[in-house]
C-alpha positions in Angstrom: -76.8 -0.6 -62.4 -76.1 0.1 -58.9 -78.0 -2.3 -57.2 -76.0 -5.0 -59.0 -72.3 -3.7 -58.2 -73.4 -3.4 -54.2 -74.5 -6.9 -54.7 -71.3 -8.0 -56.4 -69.0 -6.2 -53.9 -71.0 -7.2 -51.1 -70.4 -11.0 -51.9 -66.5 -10.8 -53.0 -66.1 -8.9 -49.3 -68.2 -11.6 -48.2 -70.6 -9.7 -46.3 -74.0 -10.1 -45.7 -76.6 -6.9 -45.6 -76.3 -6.7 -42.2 -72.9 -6.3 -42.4 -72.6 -4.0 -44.9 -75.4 -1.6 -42.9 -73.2 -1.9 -39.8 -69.5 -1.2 -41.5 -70.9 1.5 -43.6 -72.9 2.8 -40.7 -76.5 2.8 -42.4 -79.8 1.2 -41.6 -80.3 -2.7 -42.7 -83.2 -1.6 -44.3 -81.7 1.2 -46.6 -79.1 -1.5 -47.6 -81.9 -3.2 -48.6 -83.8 -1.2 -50.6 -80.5 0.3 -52.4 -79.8 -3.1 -53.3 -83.4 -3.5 -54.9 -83.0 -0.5 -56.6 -84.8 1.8 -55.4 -85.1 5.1 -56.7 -85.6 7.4 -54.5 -82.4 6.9 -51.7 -80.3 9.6 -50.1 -76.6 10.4 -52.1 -75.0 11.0 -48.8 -76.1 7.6 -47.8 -75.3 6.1 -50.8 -72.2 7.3 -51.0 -71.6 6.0 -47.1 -72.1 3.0 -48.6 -69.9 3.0 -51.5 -66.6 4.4 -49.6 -66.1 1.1 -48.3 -65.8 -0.1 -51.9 -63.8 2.9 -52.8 -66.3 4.3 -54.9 -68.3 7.4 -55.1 -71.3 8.8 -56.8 -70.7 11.0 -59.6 -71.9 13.0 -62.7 -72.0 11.4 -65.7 -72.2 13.6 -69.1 -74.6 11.3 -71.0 -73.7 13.5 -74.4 -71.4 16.2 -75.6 -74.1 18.0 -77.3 -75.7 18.9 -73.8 -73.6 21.1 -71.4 
């Protein structure tokens, strides 16, 4: 889940929420709620957050039947 691998990078860079809003130039709060998982959070944001982690948003083909 996504919440969870923010979490886990956050603590192996050893930063707190408020440092992760300030490096990867988002709100406190919307760190916050990404990391409680909301639903309902803007990609562009998102992926703000993940660069710093070297990680993206992406699609994900769930099967081959669907295309």
């Amino acid at each position: 889940m996504l919440s969870d691998y923010l979490k886990k990078k956050r603590k192996v860079f050893n930063f707190t929420q408020e440092d992760l809003a300030v490096k990867a130039g988002v709100g406190l709060r919307f760190v916050r709620e990404l990391e409680q998982g909301k639903t309902t959070l803007r990609m562009d944001k998102v992926n703000q957050v993940l660069a710093l982690f070297g990680a993206e948003l992406g699609v994900v083909q769930k099967s081959k039947d669907r295309e």
